[in-house]
TIDRENSE-961273 format. One line per field, with one value per residue: residue in one letter; x, y, z of N, C-alpha, C in turn. Coordinates in nm, 4 decimals. Each point is the difference from the previous one (the first is absolute). Example, Ala and Ser with C-alpha at 12.3 -4.5 7.8 and 13.67 -1.06 7.14 Angstrom:
REM residues 2
code: c(A,S)
nu: c(1.3190,-0.0350)
nv: c(-0.5690,0.1050)
nw: c(0.7800,-0.0720)
cau: c(-0.0890,0.0820)
cav: c(0.1190,0.1190)
caw: c(0.0000,0.0060)
cu: c(0.0900,-0.0770)
cv: c(0.1200,0.1090)
cw: c(0.0000,0.0730)
This chain:
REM residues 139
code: c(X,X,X,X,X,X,X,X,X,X,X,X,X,X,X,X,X,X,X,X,X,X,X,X,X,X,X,X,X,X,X,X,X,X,X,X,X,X,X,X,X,X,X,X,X,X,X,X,X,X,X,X,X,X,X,X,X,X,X,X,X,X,X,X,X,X,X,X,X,X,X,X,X,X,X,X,X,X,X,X,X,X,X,X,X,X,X,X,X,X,X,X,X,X,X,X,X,X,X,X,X,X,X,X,X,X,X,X,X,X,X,X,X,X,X,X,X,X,X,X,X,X,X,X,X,X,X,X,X,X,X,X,X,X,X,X,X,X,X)
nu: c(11.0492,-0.0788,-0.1355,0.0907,-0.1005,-0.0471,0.0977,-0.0734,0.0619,-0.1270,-0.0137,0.0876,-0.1095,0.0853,-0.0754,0.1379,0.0436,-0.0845,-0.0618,-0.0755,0.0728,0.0515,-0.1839,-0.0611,0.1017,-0.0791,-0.1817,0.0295,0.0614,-0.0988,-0.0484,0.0590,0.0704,-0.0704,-0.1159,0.0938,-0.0069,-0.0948,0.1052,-0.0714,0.0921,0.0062,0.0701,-0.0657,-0.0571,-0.0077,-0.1475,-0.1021,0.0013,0.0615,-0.0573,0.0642,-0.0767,0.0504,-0.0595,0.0272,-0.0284,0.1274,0.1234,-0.1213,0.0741,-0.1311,-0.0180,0.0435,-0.0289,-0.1062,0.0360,0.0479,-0.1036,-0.0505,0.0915,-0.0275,-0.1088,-0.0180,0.0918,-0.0748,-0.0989,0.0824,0.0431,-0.1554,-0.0492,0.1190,-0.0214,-0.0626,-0.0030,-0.0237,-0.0835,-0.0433,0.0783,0.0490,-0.0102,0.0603,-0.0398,0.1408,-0.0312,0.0997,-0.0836,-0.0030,-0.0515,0.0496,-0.0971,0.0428,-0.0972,0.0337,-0.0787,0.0496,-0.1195,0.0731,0.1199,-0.1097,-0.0310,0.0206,0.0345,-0.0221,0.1256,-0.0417,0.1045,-0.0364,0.1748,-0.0595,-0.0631,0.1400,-0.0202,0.1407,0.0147,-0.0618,0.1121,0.0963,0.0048,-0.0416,0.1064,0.0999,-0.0416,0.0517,0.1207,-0.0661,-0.0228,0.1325,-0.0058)
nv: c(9.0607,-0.1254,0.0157,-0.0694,-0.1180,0.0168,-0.0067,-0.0181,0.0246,-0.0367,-0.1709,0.0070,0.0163,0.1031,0.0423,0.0627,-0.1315,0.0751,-0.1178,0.0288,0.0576,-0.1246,-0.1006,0.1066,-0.0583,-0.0924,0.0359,0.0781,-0.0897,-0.0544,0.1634,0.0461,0.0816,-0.1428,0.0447,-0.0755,0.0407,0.0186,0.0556,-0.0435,0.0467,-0.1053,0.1259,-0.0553,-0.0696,0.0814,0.0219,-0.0506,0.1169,0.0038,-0.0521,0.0195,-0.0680,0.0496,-0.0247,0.1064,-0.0027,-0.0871,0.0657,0.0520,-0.0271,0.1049,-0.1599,-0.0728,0.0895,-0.0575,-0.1377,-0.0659,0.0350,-0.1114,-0.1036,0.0375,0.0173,-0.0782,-0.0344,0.0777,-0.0690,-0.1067,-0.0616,0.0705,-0.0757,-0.1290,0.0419,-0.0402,-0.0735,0.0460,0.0402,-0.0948,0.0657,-0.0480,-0.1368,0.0032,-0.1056,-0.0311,-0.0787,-0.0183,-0.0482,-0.0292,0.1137,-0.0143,0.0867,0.0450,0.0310,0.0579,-0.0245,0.1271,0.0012,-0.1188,-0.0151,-0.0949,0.0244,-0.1115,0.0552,-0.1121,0.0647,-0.0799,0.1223,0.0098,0.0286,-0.0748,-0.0486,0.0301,0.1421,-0.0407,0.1104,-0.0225,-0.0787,0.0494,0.0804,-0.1453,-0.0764,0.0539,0.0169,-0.1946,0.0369,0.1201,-0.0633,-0.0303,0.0975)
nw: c(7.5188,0.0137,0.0745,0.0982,0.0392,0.0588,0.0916,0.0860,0.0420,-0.0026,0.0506,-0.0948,-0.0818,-0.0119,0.0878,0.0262,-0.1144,-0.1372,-0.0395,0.0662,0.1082,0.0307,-0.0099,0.0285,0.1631,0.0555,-0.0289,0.0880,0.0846,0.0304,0.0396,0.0903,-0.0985,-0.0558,0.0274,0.0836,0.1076,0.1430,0.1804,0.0969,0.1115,0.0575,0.0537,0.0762,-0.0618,-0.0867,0.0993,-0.1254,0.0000,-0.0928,-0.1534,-0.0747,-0.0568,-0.0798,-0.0924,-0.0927,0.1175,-0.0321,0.0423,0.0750,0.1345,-0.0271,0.0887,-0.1004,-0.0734,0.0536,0.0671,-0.1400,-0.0014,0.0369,-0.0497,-0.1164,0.0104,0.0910,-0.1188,-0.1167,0.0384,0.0588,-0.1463,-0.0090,0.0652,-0.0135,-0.0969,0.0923,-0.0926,-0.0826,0.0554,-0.0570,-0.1505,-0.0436,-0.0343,-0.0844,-0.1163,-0.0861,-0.0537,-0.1009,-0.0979,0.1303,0.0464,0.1399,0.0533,0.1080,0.0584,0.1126,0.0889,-0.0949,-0.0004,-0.0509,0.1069,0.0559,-0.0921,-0.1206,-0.0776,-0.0629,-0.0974,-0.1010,-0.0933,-0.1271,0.0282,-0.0648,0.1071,0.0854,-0.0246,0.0481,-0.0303,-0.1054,0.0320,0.0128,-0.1438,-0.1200,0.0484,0.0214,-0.0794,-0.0496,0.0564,-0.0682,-0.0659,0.1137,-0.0439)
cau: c(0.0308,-0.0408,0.0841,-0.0869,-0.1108,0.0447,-0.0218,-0.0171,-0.0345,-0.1147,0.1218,0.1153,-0.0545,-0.0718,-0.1397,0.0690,-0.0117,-0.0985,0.0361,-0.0327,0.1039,0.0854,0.0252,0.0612,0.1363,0.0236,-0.0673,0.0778,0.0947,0.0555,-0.0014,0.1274,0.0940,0.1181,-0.0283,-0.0574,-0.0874,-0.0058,-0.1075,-0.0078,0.0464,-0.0154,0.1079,0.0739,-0.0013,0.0291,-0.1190,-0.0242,-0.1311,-0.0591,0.1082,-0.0410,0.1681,-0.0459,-0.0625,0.1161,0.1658,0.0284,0.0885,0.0378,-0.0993,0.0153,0.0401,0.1945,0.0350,-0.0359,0.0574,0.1504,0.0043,-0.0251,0.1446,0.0802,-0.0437,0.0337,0.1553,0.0376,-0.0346,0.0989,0.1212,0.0056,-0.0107,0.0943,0.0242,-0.1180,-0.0610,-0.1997,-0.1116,0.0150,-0.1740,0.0435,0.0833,-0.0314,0.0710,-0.0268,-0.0346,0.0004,-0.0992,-0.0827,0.0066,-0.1245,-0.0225,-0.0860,-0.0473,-0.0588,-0.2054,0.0023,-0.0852,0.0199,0.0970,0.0035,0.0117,0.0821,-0.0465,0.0857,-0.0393,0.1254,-0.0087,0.0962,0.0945,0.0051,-0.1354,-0.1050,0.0694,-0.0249,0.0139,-0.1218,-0.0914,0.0534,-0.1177,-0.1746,-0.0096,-0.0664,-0.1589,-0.1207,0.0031,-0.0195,-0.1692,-0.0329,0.0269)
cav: c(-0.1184,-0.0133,-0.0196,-0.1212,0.0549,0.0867,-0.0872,0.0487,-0.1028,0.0707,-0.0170,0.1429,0.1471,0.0366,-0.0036,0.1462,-0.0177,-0.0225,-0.0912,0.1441,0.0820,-0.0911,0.0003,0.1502,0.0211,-0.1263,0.0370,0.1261,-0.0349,-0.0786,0.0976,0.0817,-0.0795,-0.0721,-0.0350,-0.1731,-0.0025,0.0759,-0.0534,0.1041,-0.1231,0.0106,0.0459,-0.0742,-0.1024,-0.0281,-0.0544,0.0626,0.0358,0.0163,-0.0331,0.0015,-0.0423,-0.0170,-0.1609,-0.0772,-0.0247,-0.1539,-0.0230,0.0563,-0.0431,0.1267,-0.0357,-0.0218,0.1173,0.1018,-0.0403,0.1224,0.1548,0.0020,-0.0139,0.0688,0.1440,-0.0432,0.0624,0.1369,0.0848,-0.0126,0.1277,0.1086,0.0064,0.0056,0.1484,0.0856,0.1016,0.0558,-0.1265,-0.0601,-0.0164,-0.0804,-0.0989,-0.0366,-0.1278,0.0023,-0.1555,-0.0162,0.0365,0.0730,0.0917,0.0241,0.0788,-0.0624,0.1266,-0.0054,0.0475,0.1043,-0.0257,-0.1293,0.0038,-0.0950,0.0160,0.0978,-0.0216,-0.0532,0.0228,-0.0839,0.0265,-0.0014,0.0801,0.0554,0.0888,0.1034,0.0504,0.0293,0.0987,0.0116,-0.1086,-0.0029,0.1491,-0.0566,-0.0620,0.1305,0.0449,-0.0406,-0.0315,0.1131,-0.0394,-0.0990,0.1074)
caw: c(0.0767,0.0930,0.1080,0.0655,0.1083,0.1674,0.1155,0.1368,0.0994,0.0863,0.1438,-0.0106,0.0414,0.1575,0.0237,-0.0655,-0.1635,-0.0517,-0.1344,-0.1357,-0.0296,-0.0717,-0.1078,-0.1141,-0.0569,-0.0832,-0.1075,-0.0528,-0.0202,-0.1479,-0.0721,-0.0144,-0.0806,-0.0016,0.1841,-0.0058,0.1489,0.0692,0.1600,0.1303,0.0603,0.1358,0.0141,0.1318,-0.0550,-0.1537,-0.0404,-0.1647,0.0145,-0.1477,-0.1271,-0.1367,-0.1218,-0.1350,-0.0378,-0.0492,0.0618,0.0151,0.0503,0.0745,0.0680,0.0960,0.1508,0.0187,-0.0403,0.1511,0.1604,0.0263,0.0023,0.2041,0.1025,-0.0784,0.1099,0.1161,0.0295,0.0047,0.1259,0.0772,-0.0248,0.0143,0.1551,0.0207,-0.0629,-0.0042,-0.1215,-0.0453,-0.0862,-0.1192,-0.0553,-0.1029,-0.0260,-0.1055,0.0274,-0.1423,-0.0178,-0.1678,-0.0917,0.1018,0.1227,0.0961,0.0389,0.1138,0.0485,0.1572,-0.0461,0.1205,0.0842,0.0762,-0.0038,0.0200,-0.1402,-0.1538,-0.1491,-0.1061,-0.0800,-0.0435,-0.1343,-0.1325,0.0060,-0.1857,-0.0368,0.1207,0.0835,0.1430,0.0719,-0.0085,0.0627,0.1448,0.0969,0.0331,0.1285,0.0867,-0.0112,0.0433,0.1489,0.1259,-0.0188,0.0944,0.1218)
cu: c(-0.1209,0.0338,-0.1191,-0.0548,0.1056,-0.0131,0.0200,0.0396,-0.0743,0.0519,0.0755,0.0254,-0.0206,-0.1158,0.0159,-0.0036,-0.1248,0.0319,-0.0342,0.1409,0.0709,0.0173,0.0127,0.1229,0.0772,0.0522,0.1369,0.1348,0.0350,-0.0614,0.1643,0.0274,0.1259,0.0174,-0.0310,-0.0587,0.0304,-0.1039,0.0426,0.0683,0.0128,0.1734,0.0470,-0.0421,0.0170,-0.0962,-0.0045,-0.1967,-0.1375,0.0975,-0.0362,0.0942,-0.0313,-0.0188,0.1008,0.1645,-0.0512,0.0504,0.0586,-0.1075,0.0219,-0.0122,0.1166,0.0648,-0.0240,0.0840,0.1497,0.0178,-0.0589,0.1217,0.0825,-0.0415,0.0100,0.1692,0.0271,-0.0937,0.0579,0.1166,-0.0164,-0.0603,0.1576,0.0781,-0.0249,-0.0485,-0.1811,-0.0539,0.0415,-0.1176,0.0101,0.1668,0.0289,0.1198,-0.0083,0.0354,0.0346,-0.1026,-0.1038,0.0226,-0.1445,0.0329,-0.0577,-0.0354,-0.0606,-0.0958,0.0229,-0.1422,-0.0310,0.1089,0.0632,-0.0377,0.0587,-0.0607,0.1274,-0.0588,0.0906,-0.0274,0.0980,0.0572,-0.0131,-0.1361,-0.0702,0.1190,-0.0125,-0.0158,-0.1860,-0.1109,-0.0154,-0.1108,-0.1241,0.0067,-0.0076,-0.1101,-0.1219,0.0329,-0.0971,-0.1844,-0.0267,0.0042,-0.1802)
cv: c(-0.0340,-0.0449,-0.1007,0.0912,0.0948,-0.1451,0.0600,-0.0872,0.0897,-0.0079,0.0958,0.1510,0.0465,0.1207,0.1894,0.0348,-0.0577,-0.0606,0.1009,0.0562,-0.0755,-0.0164,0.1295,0.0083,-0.0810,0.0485,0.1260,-0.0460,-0.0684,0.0242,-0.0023,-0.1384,-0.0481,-0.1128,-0.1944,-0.0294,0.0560,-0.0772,0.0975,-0.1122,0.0756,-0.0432,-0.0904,-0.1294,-0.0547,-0.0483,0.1212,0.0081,0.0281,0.0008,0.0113,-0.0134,0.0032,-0.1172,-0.0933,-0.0307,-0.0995,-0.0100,0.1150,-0.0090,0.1031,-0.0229,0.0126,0.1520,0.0828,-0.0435,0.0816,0.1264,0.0867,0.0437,0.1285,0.1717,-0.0491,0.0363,0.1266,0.0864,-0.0343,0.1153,0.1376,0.0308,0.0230,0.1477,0.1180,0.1157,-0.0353,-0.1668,-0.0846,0.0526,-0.0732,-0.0366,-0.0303,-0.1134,-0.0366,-0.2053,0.0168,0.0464,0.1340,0.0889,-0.0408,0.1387,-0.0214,0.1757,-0.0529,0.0886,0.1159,-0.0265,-0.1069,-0.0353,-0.1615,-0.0611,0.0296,-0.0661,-0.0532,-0.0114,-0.0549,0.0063,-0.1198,0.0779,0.0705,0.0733,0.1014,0.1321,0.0133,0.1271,0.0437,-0.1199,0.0313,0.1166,-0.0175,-0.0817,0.0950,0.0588,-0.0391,-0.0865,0.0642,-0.0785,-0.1281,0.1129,-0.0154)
cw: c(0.0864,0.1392,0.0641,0.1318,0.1271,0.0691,0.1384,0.1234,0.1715,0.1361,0.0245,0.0372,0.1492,-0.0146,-0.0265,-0.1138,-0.0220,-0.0692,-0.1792,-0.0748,-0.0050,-0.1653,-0.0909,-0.0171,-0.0926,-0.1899,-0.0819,-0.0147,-0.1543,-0.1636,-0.0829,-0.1283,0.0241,0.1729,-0.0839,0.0943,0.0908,0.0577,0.0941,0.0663,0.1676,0.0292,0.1519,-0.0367,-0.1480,-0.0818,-0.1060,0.0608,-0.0688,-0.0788,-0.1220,-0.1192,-0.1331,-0.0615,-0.0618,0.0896,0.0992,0.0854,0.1141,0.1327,0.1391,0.1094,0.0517,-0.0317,0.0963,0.0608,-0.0152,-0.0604,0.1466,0.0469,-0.0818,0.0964,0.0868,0.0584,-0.0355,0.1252,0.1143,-0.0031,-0.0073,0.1372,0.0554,-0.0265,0.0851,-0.0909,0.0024,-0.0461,-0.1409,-0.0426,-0.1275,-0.0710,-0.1661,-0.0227,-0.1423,0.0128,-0.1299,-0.0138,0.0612,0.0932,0.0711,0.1005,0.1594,0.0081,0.1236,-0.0290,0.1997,0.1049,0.0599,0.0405,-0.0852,-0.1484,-0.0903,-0.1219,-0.0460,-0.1471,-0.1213,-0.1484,-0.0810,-0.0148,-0.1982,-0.0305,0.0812,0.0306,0.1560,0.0733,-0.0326,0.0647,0.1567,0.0972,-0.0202,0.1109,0.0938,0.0313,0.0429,0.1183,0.0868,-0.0423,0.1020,0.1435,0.1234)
Protein backbone atom coordinates (compact mmCIF):
# COMPACT_ATOMS: atom_id res chain seq x y z
CA UNK A 1 0.00 0.00 0.00
CA UNK A 2 1.25 3.28 -0.44
CA UNK A 3 1.25 5.83 1.58
CA UNK A 4 0.82 9.66 1.17
CA UNK A 5 3.34 12.32 2.41
CA UNK A 6 3.57 13.07 6.52
CA UNK A 7 1.89 16.25 7.41
CA UNK A 8 3.07 18.37 10.33
CA UNK A 9 1.73 20.99 11.57
CA UNK A 10 5.15 23.05 13.00
CA UNK A 11 2.88 25.98 14.90
CA UNK A 12 1.71 22.85 16.72
CA UNK A 13 4.51 21.30 17.99
CA UNK A 14 5.61 22.13 21.20
CA UNK A 15 9.29 22.94 21.61
CA UNK A 16 9.39 19.14 24.22
CA UNK A 17 8.44 17.12 20.79
CA UNK A 18 11.00 16.83 18.09
CA UNK A 19 9.50 16.89 14.78
CA UNK A 20 12.04 13.96 14.00
CA UNK A 21 10.31 11.59 16.30
CA UNK A 22 7.03 12.41 15.06
CA UNK A 23 7.56 11.74 11.79
CA UNK A 24 9.37 8.02 12.75
CA UNK A 25 6.15 7.52 14.56
CA UNK A 26 4.40 8.55 12.04
CA UNK A 27 6.61 6.27 9.62
CA UNK A 28 6.18 2.95 12.05
CA UNK A 29 2.82 3.35 12.50
CA UNK A 30 1.78 2.83 9.32
CA UNK A 31 4.14 0.07 9.10
CA UNK A 32 1.76 -2.04 11.05
CA UNK A 33 -0.68 -3.93 8.71
CA UNK A 34 -3.52 -3.09 7.60
CA UNK A 35 -2.84 0.63 9.37
CA UNK A 36 -5.15 3.42 6.81
CA UNK A 37 -3.68 6.29 8.89
CA UNK A 38 -2.22 7.62 11.72
CA UNK A 39 -1.57 11.18 13.83
CA UNK A 40 -0.35 12.47 16.96
CA UNK A 41 -3.02 14.56 18.39
CA UNK A 42 -3.04 17.11 20.94
CA UNK A 43 -5.37 15.68 23.67
CA UNK A 44 -6.86 19.34 25.26
CA UNK A 45 -7.58 20.59 22.05
CA UNK A 46 -8.04 17.84 19.32
CA UNK A 47 -5.34 19.50 17.37
CA UNK A 48 -3.65 16.43 14.74
CA UNK A 49 0.00 17.07 15.02
CA UNK A 50 1.31 15.15 12.53
CA UNK A 51 -0.50 12.73 9.95
CA UNK A 52 -0.33 10.31 7.64
CA UNK A 53 -2.64 8.42 5.42
CA UNK A 54 -2.34 5.93 2.97
CA UNK A 55 -2.73 7.09 -0.69
CA UNK A 56 -5.21 5.25 -1.66
CA UNK A 57 -8.02 6.36 1.09
CA UNK A 58 -10.63 8.73 0.13
CA UNK A 59 -12.67 8.79 2.58
CA UNK A 60 -11.24 9.23 5.70
CA UNK A 61 -10.40 12.48 7.23
CA UNK A 62 -7.82 12.07 10.33
CA UNK A 63 -8.92 15.81 11.68
CA UNK A 64 -12.39 14.86 12.28
CA UNK A 65 -11.22 11.32 13.52
CA UNK A 66 -9.05 13.13 15.86
CA UNK A 67 -11.62 15.87 17.36
CA UNK A 68 -13.94 12.87 18.47
CA UNK A 69 -11.65 10.72 19.54
CA UNK A 70 -10.49 13.98 21.77
CA UNK A 71 -13.91 13.85 23.39
CA UNK A 72 -13.96 9.98 23.19
CA UNK A 73 -10.53 10.00 25.98
CA UNK A 74 -11.53 12.99 27.26
CA UNK A 75 -14.79 10.88 28.91
CA UNK A 76 -13.01 7.73 29.74
CA UNK A 77 -10.45 9.84 31.63
CA UNK A 78 -13.21 11.67 33.46
CA UNK A 79 -14.76 8.32 34.24
CA UNK A 80 -11.71 6.86 35.43
CA UNK A 81 -10.77 9.96 37.40
CA UNK A 82 -14.45 9.70 38.64
CA UNK A 83 -13.48 5.98 39.50
CA UNK A 84 -10.83 6.84 40.95
CA UNK A 85 -9.22 4.25 39.12
CA UNK A 86 -5.44 4.42 37.11
CA UNK A 87 -4.61 6.41 34.19
CA UNK A 88 -6.04 5.76 30.53
CA UNK A 89 -3.76 4.18 28.51
CA UNK A 90 -5.76 3.26 25.72
CA UNK A 91 -9.25 3.26 24.07
CA UNK A 92 -10.18 1.06 21.30
CA UNK A 93 -13.28 1.99 19.05
CA UNK A 94 -14.63 -0.48 16.34
CA UNK A 95 -16.63 2.06 13.28
CA UNK A 96 -18.00 -1.01 10.74
CA UNK A 97 -15.43 -1.59 8.41
CA UNK A 98 -12.80 -0.07 10.89
CA UNK A 99 -11.03 -0.10 14.42
CA UNK A 100 -9.21 2.96 15.70
CA UNK A 101 -6.85 2.62 18.54
CA UNK A 102 -6.07 5.81 20.75
CA UNK A 103 -2.79 5.09 22.84
CA UNK A 104 -1.94 8.06 25.42
CA UNK A 105 1.90 8.80 24.77
CA UNK A 106 3.10 7.82 28.69
CA UNK A 107 5.88 10.67 28.52
CA UNK A 108 3.56 13.31 27.34
CA UNK A 109 0.57 13.41 29.32
CA UNK A 110 -0.86 15.76 27.09
CA UNK A 111 -0.59 13.52 23.96
CA UNK A 112 -2.01 10.37 21.96
CA UNK A 113 -1.65 8.48 18.95
CA UNK A 114 -4.47 7.75 16.81
CA UNK A 115 -4.42 4.96 14.96
CA UNK A 116 -7.11 3.95 12.39
CA UNK A 117 -7.02 0.16 10.77
CA UNK A 118 -9.05 -2.00 8.20
CA UNK A 119 -10.90 -4.23 10.60
CA UNK A 120 -10.20 -7.36 7.35
CA UNK A 121 -6.73 -6.62 7.07
CA UNK A 122 -5.14 -6.06 10.39
CA UNK A 123 -4.91 -8.14 13.52
CA UNK A 124 -5.68 -6.18 16.46
CA UNK A 125 -4.04 -7.60 19.27
CA UNK A 126 -0.74 -7.49 17.04
CA UNK A 127 -1.48 -4.11 16.12
CA UNK A 128 -2.15 -2.96 19.37
CA UNK A 129 1.56 -4.05 20.90
CA UNK A 130 3.33 -2.14 17.62
CA UNK A 131 1.41 0.85 18.85
CA UNK A 132 2.67 0.33 22.03
CA UNK A 133 5.94 0.26 21.15
CA UNK A 134 6.19 2.96 19.15
CA UNK A 135 4.53 5.11 21.64
CA UNK A 136 7.66 4.83 23.74
CA UNK A 137 9.93 6.48 20.40
CA UNK A 138 8.09 9.97 21.47
CA UNK A 139 9.56 9.34 25.01
Amino acid sequence: RELGPARLVVDGLRTTIDEGRVLRVLEQLMRIEGVIGSCVVDVTTGLVLGQQLAEDIDDLSLDMAAATATEVLKAHRRAARDMGGDRVDEVIVTLGRRQQILRCVNSHADLFLLVVLDKQRTNLALARFRVMDTEKLLA
